[in-house]
C-alpha positions as CSV (number, residue, x, y, z in Angstrom):
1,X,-78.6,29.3,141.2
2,X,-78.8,32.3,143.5
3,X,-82.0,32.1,145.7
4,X,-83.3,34.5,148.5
5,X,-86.2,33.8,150.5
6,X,-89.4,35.8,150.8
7,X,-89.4,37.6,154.6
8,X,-90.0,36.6,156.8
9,X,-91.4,38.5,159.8
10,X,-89.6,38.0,163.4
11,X,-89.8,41.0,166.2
12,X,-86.9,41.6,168.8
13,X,-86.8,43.8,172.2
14,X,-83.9,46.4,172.2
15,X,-82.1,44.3,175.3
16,X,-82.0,41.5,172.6
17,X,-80.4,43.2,169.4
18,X,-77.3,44.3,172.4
19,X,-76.8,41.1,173.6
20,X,-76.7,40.0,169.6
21,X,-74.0,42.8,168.9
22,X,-72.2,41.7,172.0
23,X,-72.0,38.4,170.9
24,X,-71.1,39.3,167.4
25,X,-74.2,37.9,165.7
26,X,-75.6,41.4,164.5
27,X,-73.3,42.9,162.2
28,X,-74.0,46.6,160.8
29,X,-71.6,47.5,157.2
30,X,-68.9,50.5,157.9
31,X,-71.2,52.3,155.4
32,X,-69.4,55.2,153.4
33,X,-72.4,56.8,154.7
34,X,-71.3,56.1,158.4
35,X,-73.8,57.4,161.1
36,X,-75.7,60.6,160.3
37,X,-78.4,60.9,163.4
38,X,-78.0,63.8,165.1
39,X,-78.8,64.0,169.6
40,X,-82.0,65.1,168.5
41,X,-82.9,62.2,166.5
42,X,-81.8,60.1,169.2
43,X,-84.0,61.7,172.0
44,X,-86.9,61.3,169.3
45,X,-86.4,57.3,169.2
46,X,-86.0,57.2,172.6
47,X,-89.3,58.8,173.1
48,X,-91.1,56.8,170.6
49,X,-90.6,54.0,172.6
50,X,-91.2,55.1,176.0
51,X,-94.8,55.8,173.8
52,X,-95.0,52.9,172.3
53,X,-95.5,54.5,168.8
54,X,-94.1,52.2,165.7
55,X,-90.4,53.2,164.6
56,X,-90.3,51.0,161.7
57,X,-89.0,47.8,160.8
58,X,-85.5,46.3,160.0
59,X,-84.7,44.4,157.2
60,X,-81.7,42.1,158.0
61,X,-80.1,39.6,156.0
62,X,-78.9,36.3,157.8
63,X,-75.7,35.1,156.2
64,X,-72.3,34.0,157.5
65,X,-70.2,36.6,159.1
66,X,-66.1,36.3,159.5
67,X,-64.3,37.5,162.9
68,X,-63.7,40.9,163.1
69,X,-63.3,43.9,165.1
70,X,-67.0,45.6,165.3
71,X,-67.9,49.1,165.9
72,X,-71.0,50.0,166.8
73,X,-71.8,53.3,168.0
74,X,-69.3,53.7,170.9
75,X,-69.4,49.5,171.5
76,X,-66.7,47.9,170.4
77,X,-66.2,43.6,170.4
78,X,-63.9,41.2,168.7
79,X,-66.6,38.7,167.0
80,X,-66.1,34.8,166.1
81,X,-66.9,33.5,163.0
82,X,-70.8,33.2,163.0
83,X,-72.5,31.0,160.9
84,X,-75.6,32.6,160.8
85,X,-75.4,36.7,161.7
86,X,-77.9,39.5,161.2
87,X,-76.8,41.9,158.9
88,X,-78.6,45.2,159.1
89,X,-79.5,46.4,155.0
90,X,-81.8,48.8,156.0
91,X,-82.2,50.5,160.0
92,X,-78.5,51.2,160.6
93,X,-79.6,54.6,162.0
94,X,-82.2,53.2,164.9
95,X,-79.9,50.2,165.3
96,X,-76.9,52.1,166.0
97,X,-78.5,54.8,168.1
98,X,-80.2,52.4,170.0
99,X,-77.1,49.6,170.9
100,X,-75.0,52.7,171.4
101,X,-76.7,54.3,173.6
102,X,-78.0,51.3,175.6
103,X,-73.8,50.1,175.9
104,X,-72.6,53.8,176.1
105,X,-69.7,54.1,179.1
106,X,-69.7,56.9,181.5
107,X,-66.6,58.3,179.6
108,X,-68.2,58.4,176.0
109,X,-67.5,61.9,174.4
110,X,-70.4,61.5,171.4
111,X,-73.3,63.3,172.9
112,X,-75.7,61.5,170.4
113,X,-75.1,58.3,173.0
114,X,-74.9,60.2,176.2
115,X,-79.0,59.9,176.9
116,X,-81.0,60.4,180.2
117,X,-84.8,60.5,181.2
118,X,-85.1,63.3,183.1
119,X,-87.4,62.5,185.9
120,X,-88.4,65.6,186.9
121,X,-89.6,66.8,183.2
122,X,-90.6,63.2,181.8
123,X,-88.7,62.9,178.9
124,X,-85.3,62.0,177.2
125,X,-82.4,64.8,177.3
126,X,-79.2,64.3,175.3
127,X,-75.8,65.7,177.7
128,X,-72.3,66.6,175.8
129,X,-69.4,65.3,177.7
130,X,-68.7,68.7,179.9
131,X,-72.6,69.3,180.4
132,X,-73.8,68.4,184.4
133,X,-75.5,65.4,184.6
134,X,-78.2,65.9,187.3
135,X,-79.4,63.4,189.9
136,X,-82.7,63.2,188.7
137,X,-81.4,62.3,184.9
138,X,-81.2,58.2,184.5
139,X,-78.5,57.0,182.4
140,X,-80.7,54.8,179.6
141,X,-78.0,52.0,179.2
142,X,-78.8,51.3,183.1
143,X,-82.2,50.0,181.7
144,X,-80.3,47.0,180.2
145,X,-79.3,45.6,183.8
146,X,-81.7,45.6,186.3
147,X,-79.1,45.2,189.5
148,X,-77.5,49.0,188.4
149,X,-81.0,49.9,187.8
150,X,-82.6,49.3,191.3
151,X,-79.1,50.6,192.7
152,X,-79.5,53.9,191.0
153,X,-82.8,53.7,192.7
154,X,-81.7,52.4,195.9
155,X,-79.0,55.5,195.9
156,X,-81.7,58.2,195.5
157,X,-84.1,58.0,197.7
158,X,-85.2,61.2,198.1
159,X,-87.0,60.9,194.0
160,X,-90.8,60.8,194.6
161,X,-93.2,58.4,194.1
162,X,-94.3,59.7,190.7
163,X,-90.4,59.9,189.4
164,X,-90.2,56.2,191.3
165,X,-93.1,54.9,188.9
166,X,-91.8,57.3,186.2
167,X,-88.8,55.5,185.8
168,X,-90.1,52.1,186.2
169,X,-92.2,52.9,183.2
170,X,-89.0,53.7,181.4
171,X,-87.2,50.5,182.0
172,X,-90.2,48.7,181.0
173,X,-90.9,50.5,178.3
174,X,-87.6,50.1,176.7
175,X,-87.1,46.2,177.9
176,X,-89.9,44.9,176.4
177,X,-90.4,47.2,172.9
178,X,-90.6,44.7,170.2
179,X,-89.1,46.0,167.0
180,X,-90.2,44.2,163.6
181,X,-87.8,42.8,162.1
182,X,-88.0,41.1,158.2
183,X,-85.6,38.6,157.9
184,X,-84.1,37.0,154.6
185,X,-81.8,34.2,153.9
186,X,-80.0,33.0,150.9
187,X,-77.1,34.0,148.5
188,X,-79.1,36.2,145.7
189,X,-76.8,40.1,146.6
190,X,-79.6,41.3,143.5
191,X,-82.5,40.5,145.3
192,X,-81.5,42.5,148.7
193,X,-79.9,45.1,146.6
194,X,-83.1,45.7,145.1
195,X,-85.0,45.2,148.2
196,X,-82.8,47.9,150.0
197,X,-83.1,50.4,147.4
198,X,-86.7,50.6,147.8
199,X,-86.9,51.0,151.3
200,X,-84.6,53.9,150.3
201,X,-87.3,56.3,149.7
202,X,-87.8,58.1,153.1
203,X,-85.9,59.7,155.6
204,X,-81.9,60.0,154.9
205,X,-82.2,59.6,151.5
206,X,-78.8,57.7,150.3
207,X,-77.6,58.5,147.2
208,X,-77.2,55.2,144.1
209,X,-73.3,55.5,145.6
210,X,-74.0,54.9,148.7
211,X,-76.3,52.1,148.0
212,X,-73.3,50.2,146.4
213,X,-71.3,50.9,148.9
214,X,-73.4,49.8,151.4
215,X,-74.3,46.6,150.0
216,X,-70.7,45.7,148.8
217,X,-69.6,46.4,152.5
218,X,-72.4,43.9,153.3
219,X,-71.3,41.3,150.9
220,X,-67.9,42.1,151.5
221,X,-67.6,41.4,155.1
222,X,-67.5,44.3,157.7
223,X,-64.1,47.1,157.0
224,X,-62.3,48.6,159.7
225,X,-63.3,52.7,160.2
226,X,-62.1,55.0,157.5
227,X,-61.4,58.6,157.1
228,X,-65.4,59.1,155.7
229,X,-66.7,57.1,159.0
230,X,-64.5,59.2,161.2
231,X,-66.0,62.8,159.6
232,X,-69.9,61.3,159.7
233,X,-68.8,60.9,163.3
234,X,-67.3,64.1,164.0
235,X,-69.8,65.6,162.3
236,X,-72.3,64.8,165.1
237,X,-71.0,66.3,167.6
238,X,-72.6,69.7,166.2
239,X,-69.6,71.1,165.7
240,X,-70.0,71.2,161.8
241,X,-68.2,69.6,158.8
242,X,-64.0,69.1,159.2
243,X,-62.1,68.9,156.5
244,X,-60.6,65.5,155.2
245,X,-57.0,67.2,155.4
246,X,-57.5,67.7,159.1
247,X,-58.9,64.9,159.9
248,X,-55.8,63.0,158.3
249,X,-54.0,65.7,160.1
250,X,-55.5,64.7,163.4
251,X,-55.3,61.4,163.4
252,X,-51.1,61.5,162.8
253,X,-51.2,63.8,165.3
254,X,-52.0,61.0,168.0
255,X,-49.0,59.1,167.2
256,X,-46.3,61.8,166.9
257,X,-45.7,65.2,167.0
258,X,-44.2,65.3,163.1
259,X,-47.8,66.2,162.0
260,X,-47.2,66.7,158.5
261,X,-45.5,63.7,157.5
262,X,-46.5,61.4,154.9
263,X,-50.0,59.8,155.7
264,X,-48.7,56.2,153.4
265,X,-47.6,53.5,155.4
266,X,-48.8,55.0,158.9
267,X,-50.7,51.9,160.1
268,X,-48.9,48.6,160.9
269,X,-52.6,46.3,160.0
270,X,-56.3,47.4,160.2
271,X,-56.2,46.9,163.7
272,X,-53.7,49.1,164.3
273,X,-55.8,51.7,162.3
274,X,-59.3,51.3,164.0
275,X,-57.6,52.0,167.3
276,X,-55.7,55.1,165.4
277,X,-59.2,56.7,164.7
278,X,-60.7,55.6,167.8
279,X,-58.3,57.5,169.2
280,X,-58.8,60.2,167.2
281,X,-62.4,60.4,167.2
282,X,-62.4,60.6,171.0
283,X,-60.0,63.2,171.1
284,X,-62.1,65.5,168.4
285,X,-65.0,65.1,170.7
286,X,-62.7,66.8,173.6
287,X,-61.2,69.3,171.8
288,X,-64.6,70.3,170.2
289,X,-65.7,70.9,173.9
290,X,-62.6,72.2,174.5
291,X,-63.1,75.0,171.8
292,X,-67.0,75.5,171.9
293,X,-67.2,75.8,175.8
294,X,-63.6,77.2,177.0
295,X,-62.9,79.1,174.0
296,X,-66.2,80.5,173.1
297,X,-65.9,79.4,169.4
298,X,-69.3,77.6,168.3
299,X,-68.5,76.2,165.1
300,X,-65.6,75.1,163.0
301,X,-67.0,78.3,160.3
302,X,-65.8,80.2,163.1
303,X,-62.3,79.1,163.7
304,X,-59.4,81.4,162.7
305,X,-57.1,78.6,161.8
306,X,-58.0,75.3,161.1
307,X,-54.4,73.8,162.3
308,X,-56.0,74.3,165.9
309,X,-57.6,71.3,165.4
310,X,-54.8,68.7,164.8
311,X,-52.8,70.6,167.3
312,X,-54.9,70.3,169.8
313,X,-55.8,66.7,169.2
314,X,-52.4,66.1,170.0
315,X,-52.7,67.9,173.1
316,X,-56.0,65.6,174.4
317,X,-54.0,62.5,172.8
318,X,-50.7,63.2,175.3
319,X,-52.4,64.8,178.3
320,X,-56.2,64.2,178.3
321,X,-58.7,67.2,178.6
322,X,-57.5,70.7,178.4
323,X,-57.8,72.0,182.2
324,X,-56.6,74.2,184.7
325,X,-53.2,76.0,183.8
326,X,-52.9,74.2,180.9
327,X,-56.3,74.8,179.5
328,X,-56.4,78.5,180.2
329,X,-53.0,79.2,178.5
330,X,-54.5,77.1,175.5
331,X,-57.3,79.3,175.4
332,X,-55.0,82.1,175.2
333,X,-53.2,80.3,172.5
334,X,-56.0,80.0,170.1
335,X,-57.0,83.8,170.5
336,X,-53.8,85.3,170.0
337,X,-53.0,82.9,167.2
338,X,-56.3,84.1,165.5
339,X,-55.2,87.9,166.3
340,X,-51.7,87.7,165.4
341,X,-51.5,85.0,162.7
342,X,-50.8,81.7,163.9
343,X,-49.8,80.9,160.7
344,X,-47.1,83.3,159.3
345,X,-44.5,80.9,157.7
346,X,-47.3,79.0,155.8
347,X,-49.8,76.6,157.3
348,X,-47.7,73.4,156.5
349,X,-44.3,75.2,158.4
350,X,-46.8,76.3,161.2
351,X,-48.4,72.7,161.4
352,X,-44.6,71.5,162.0
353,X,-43.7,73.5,164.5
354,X,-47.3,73.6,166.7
355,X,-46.9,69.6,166.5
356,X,-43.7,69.6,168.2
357,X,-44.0,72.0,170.6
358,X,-46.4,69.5,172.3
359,X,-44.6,67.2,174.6
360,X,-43.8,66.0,177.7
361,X,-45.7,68.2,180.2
362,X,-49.2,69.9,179.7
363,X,-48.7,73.3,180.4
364,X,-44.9,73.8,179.1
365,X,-46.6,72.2,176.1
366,X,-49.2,75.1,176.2
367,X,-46.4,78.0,177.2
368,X,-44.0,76.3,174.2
369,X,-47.2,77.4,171.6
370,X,-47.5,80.4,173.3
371,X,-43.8,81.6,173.0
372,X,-44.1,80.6,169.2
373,X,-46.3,83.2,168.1
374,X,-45.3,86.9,167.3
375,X,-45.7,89.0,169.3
376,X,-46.7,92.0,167.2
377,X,-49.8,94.3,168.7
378,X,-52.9,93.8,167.3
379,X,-56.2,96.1,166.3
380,X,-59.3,95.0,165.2
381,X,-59.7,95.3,161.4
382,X,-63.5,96.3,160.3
383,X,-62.2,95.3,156.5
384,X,-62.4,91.8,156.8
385,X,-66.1,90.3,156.6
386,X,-65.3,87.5,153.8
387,X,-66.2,84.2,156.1
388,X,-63.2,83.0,154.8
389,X,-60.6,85.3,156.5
390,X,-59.3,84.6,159.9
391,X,-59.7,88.4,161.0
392,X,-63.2,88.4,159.6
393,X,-64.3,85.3,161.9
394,X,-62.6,86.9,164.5
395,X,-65.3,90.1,163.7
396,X,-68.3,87.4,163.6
397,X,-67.1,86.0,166.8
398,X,-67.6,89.1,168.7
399,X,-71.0,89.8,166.9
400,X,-72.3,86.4,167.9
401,X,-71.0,87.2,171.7
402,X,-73.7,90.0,171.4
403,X,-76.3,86.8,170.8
404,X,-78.1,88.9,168.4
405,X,-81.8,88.1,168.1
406,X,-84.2,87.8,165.1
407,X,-85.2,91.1,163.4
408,X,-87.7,89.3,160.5
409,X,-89.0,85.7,159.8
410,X,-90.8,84.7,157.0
411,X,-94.5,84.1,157.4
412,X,-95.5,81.5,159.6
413,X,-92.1,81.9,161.6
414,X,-93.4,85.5,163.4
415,X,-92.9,83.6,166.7
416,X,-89.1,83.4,166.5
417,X,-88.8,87.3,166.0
418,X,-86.8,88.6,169.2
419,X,-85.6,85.5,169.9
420,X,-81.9,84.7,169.9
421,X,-80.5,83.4,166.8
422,X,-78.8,79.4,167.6
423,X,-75.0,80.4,166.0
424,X,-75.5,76.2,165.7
425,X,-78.2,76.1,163.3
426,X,-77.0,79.1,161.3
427,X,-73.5,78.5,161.0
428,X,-74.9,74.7,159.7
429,X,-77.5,76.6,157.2
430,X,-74.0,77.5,155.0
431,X,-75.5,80.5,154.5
432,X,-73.2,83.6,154.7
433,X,-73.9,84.6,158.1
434,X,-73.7,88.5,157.7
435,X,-76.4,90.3,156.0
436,X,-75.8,94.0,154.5
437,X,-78.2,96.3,155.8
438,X,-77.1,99.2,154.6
439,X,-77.9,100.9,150.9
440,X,-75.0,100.8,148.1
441,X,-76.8,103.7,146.1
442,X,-74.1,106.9,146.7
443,X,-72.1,105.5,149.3
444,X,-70.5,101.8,149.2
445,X,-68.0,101.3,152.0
446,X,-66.5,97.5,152.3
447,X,-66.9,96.9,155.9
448,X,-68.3,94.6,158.3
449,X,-69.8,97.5,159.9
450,X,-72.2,97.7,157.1
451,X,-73.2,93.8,158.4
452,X,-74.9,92.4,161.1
453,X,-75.6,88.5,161.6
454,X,-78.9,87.5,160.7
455,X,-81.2,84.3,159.2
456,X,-81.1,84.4,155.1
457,X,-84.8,83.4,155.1
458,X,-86.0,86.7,154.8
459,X,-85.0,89.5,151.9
460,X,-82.6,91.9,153.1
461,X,-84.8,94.5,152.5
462,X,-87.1,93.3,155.1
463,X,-84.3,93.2,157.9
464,X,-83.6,96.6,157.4
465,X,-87.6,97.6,157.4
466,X,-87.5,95.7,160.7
467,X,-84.5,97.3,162.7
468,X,-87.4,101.0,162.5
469,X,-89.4,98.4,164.4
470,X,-87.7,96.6,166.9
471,X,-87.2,97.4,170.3
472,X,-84.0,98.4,172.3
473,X,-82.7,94.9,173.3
474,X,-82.7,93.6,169.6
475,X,-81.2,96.5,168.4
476,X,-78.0,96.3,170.5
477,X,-77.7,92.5,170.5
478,X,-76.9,93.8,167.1
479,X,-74.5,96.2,168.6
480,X,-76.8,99.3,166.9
481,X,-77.7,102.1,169.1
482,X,-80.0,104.8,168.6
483,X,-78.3,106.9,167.0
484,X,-77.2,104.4,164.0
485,X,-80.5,103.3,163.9
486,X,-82.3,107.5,163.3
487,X,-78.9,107.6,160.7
488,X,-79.8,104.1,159.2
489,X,-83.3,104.6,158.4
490,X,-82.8,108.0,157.4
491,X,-80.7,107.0,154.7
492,X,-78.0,108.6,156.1
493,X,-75.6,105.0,155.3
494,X,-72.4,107.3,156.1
495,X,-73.0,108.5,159.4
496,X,-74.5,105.3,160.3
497,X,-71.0,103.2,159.0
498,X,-69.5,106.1,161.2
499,X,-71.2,105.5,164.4
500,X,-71.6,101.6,164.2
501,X,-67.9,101.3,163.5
502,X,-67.0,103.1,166.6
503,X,-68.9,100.4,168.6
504,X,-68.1,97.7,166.7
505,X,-64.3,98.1,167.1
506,X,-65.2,98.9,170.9
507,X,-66.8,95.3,171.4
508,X,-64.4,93.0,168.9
509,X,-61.1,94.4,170.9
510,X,-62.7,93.7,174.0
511,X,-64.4,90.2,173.0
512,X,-60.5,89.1,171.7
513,X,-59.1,90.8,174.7
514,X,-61.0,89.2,177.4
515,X,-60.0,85.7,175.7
516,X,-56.5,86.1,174.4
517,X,-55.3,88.3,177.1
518,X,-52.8,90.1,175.9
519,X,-50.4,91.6,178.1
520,X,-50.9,88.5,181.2
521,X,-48.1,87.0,182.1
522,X,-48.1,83.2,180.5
523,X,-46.0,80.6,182.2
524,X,-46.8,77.9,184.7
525,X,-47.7,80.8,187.4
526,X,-51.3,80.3,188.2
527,X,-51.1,84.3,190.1
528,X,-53.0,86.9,188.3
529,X,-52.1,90.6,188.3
530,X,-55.3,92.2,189.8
């Protein structure tokens, strides 16, 4: 008969549970669910310890455990056949944030492991890959290994003798955390299944699917990373939500530049896949710094074309980070190609083409997807304001350059009026971005002039009430002058489309100019015309 035992009640230090994964005694289920913290929750654990404040407690299940390629976090090992392993049924979140941060390498591109203590401020900062790193910032998986730790000291001495004792106090902190752990043994899948489902009631929530999933993964040995794993994981890198198809897209575009071929058959064993969407994943992680910090495009709501994406992966996969030359004719690429229409034959025609044109060296790659676009003249077009046309996210690109600020909040929230609205957070809200300000009564003109980019927390009504009120600054982070704003709240909506287009069309020409660069001469050359 199936038994389980009652819990039982063991504690481990966060130096132990890595050494466990290393040796391929703790095992944590590819979950369906995959990893979900964001940098933020990260810093948060992080913190909790260095306090010394409760975190919560795992609930493992020891069982036998087959060899297998593990994944956790950004640590990878090939794991024997254990007799006895830890399976994590309920902490996969803490556990994973807190072995991949610990066993993070310098190189790792997921932000959500890249965490420091910041001497000078005393607390935990999370870094994206192209962020600085400064010299008073301690890398947390030095904690782990005392000898880098005193040579990071040894290397600095110029910190003080309260960042000296500071960081000390970190180590120590994070060394010799105990983390509760219940433990239970025996063959009975119901009893876990039930025990993990009511732990299930804070937090992440998972949904009754997920809970299968998860505990068939755990009674079905560990899975190599699938297409659901690989968006959870993309997803963190605040970049928003890509699409399955791109993803798929993406991850043939590693291995060849035929990027819309048949996805069946692509992978010779599971091994062969895992290090397909390792591959993959890293890549993503460059080309969303790529596209967020060269190209000024904040979110994947914002991009034109989603075929940048695979394309570009392709790029990292060949030729590494997007830089000099290279990097500024890509730029250039993804501007015009928003513009003009990357896509004019049809995305899957487009796809084709873009996948091929990269190969061999980094900046003919870049000139080769440059030559294939038209090269027909372009004018902004105030008409398009539906999120989901290219020319209309080329419009909300240029308003969130303005960084417009908060007109209204809803009670409670005055504090963040004037502020500058995160296009992060609103963008990830999946609200529709642009707000109408202006009244439909006897004069209805479709235009994003009528628009501006704003919270959905408050009516509409009481944005508009607000613009009377606020001050010159806010008013032209929303690119409205004076003049609008007299026209505006004289309900004069006509002369106030009038005026406001004129400056809108001035600012979204110059926004897509100053990153397409029309007119510049492309090529290898690395002279400007002054």
């Amino acid at each position: 008969m199936a038994t389980v035992t009652r819990p039982r009640v063991e504690q481990a230090r966060p130096t132990e549970l890595v050494e466990w994964a290393r040796q391929g005694l703790l095992r944590i289920p590819s979950f369906q669910r995959s990893f979900r913290w964001g940098r933020d929750d990260v810093v948060k654990l992080f913190d909790s310890i260095l306090r010394g404040y409760p975190i919560g407690t795992l609930l493992m299940w020891r069982r036998p455990a087959a060899a297998a390629r593990l994944e956790i976090g950004p640590l990878l090992i090939d794991a024997p056949d254990v007799a006895a392993a830890y399976w994590v049924v309920d902490g996969q979140q803490r556990v994973t944030s807190l072995i991949g941060a610990l066993t993070a390498p310098p190189d790792v591109v997921d932000p959500r492991f890249r965490i420091f203590y910041d001497l000078e401020a005393d607390r935990f900062v999370s870094a994206g890959r192209r962020e600085p790193v400064r010299e008073h910032w301690f890398p947390v998986q030095a904690a782990c290994d005392r000898e880098i730790f005193w040579a990071w000291q040894r290397d600095r001495p110029w910190l003080t003798d309260v960042e000296m004792d500071r960081c000390d106090s970190m180590m120590e902190a994070i060394r010799d955390y105990m983390l509760p752990l219940y433990v239970v043994t025996g063959d009975d899948e119901q009893a876990v299944r039930e025990m993990f489902d009511r732990l299930n009631t804070s937090g992440h929530r998972l949904t009754q699917a997920e809970i299968f999933d998860a505990l068939n993964t755990v009674s079905d040995q560990m899975e190599p990373s699938n297409l659901t794993a690989l968006a959870a994981t993309v997803k963190g890198f605040g970049f928003g939500q890509i699409p399955d198809r791109v993803l798929v897209q993406s991850v043939l575009a590693i291995r060849h530049g035929r990027v819309d071929r048949d996805f069946r058959g692509e992978f010779r064993d599971d091994a062969d896949r895992l290090k397909a969407f390792k591959k993959t994943e890293h890549a993503l992680g460059i080309v969303v710094d790529f596209l967020r910090e060269e190209a000024a495009i904040p979110h994947i709501r914002v991009l034109p074309y989603l075929l940048f994406l695979p394309v570009l992966t392709r790029f990292v996969a060949l030729f590494g980070p997007p830089e000099g030359r290279a990097g500024e004719l890509l730029r250039r690429w993804v501007w015009r190609g928003s513009a003009v229409g990357v896509a004019p034959q049809g995305n899957i025609a487009a796809l084709r083409r873009n996948g091929l044109a990269v190969e061999g060296d980094p900046v003919q790659s870049a000139d080769r997807l440059l030559r294939l676009l038209s090269r027909e003249s372009w004018q902004p077009d105030l008409r398009a304001f539906r999120p989901n046309q290219p020319q209309a996210r080329l419009n909300l690109l240029a308003l969130l350059a303005s960084r417009p600020r908060v007109l209204a909040a809803p009670p409670g929230s005055e504090n963040r009026v004037g502020l500058p609205i995160d296009p992060v957070w609103l963008l990830d809200q999946g609200w529709n971005p642009l707000v109408t300000v202006t009244r439909t009564e006897g004069w209805r003109q479709e235009t994003i002039a009528s628009r501006i980019v704003h919270p959905r927390d408050v009516p509409d009504r009481a944005i508009r009430e607000a613009i009377g009120q606020a001050d010159a600054e806010t008013l032209r982070s929303h690119l409205i002058d004076d003049i609008s704003r007299r026209e505006l709240l004289q309900d004069r909506e006509g002369f106030f489309l009038v005026s406001r287009s004129a400056d809108l069309e001035k600012a979204i020409e110059e926004h897509v100019q100053e990153n397409a660069l029309f007119g510049f001469p492309d090529g290898p050359a690395l002279i400007r015309p002054e």
